[in-house]
C-alpha positions, 0 to 999 in steps of 0.5 A, spaced: 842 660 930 842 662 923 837 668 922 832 663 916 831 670 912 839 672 912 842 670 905 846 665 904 841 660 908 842 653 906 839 645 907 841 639 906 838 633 903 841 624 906 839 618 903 841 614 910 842 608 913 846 607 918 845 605 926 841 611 930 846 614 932 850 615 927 845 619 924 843 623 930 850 625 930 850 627 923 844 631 923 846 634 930 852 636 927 850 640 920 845 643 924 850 647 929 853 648 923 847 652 921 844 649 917 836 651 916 834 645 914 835 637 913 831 633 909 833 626 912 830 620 907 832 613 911 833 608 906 833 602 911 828 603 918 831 606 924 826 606 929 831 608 935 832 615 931 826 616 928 821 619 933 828 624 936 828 626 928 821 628 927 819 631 933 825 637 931 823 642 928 828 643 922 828 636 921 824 634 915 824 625 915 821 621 910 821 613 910 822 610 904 819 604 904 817 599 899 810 602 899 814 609 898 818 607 891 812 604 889 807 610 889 813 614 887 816 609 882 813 603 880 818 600 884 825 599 888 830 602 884 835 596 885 842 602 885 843 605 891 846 611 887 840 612 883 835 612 890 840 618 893 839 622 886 832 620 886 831 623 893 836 629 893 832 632 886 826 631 889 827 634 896 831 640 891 824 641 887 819 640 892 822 642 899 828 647 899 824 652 897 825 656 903 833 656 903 838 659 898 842 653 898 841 645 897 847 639 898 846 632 897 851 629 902 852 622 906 851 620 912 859 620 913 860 627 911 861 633 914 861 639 912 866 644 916 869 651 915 872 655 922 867 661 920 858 661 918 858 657 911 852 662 910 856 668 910 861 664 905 855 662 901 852 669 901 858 672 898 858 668 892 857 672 885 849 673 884 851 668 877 854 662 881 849 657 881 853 652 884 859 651 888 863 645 890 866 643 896 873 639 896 873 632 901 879 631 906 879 623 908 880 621 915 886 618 917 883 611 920 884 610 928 884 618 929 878 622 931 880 629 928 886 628 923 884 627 915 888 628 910 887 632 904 887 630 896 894 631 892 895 637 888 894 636 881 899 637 876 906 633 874 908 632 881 902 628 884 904 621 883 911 623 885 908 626 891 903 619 892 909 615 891 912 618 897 906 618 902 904 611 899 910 608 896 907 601 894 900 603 892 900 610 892 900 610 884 893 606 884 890 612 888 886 618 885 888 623 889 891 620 895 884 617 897 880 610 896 874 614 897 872 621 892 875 626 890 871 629 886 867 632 894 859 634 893 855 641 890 851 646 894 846 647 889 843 655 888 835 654 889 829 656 884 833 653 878 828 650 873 829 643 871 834 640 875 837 634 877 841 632 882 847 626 881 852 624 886 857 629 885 855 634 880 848 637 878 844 638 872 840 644 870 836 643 863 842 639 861 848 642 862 852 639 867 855 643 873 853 651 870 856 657 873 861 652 878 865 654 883 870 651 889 868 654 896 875 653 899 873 655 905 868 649 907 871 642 908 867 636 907 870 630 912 869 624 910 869 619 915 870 613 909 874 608 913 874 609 923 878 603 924 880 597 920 874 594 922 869 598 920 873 598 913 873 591 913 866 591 915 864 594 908 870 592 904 865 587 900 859 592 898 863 597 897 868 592 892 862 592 889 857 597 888 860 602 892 867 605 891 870 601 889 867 597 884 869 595 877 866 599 872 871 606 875 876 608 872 883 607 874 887 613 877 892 613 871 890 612 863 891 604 863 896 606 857 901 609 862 900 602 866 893 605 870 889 599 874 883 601 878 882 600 886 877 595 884 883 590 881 888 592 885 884 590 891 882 584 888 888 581 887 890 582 894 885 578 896 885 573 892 894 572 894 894 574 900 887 573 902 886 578 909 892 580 910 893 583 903 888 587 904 891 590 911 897 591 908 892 596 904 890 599 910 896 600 913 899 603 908 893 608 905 889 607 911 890 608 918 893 613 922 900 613 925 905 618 926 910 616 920 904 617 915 903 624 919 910 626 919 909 625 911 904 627 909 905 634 915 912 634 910 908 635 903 901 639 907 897 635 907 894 634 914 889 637 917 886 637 924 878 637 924 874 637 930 868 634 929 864 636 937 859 630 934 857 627 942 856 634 944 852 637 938 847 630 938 846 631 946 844 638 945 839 637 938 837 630 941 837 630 949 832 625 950 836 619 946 840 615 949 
């Protein structure tokens, strides 16, 4: 277990709503990854995790109820975009007091480095006041293969045409999910407010950045055809997939957002449209390894989910 006075002690902070075990094996797993403290705000009710949850000594759980928006705020906030800024800002100003680091991540993310995230973190210069972490994208149908983001530069459409040759030129980086990844944030900065993607100190955006290359953050967008489909709607509209993104490429160079692309599909082929999507982009296969292992893009990531959630949590089944 991480020494909580050695530097480099960091914490994360969630807005979940998932089932219970998705949840537990998300805070099980960031917890073998050291981290000293987890602020966990549940965004939908999850009787079957909460008492495992509470009873963990590193884990603060906060219920966001109605009653909970409306003493906050007056109200609900309707975007699930501005719950998740909402509740990482607060848990930056009033809880992470004891941790040199803060992140704001999601319950399909994990943050993984072959060495102690703490010992990469404490070796960031005294004036870094945040640092950025870079996603892979789990190929879906895989346990442990993700595929990393292109290169950026004058080849990266060449090299997206060569990975995906009908679609490749509609993805941001090779992803249908973020590219951008997620920011630890240094603690004891005054006026703060923390995005998505990026944070605000006294108003200026991402201060005193840098890229920790060392730590990855998996995201587990899509597991199988299923579980994308599953989420396909809500994501077309208000996730990651919506309208109001912008397309990977400048319209005037023949851009279209993944919103459009995916809608026209739909609206043409109907299901089968979107799983030609999926295929392509999506799910894993040896052909899709074999590109991208010939352009260096596949990783393996082992994500010992099961065992770290049978350890931290023992009692739930």
């Amino acid at each position: 277990m991480q020494d909580p006075a050695a530097p480099g002690t960091w914490g994360l902070v969630a807005t979940l709503k998932a089932e219970a075990r998705a949840i537990l094996n998300f805070a099980a797993w960031h917890l073998e990854q050291g981290a000293h403290r987890l602020f966990l705000y549940l965004d939908a009710p999850c009787p079957a995790a909460l008492p495992h949850l509470k009873a963990h000594p590193r884990i603060r759980v906060i219920e966001t109820t109605e009653a909970h928006w409306q003493k906050r705020r007056g109200r609900v906030p309707q975007k699930h975009q501005v719950r998740q800024s909402l509740n990482a800002t607060r848990a930056y100003r009033r809880q992470a007091r004891d941790l040199d680091w803060l992140i704001h991540i999601d319950v399909d993310e994990f943050l993984w480095s072959d060495t102690p995230i703490s010992a990469h973190l404490a070796g960031l210069a005294p004036d870094t006041l945040c640092a950025r972490v870079r996603p892979l994208e789990l190929l879906a149908g895989s346990a442990d293969h993700y595929k990393a983001r292109l290169p950026a530069g004058k080849d990266a459409e060449a090299t997206g045409t060569r990975l995906y040759p009908r679609f490749g030129s509609y993805l941001r980086g090779g992803f249908i999910s973020h590219v951008q990844g997620k920011l630890f944030v240094r603690t004891g900065l005054d006026d703060v407010d923390l995005r998505i993607h990026n944070v605000f100190v006294g108003g200026a955006e991402n201060p005193a950045q840098t890229e920790l290359d060392a730590v990855d953050l998996c995201h587990r967008h899509a597991t199988d055809w299923d579980h994308w489909l599953h989420h396909y709607r809500y994501r077309l509209q208000k996730g990651s997939y919506r309208s109001d993104l912008r397309p990977a490429k400048p319209r005037a160079a023949g851009g279209v957002t993944l919103h459009e692309v995916l809608s026209a599909l739909e609206a043409e082929q109907g299901e089968s449209g979107l799983r030609a999507f999926f295929d392509e982009v999506c799910a894993d296969g040896p052909e899709l390894r074999r590109r991208l292992q010939a352009e260096g893009l596949l990783r393996t990531r082992p994500l010992a989910q099961t065992q770290a959630r049978q350890k931290h949590f023992p009692d739930f089944r």
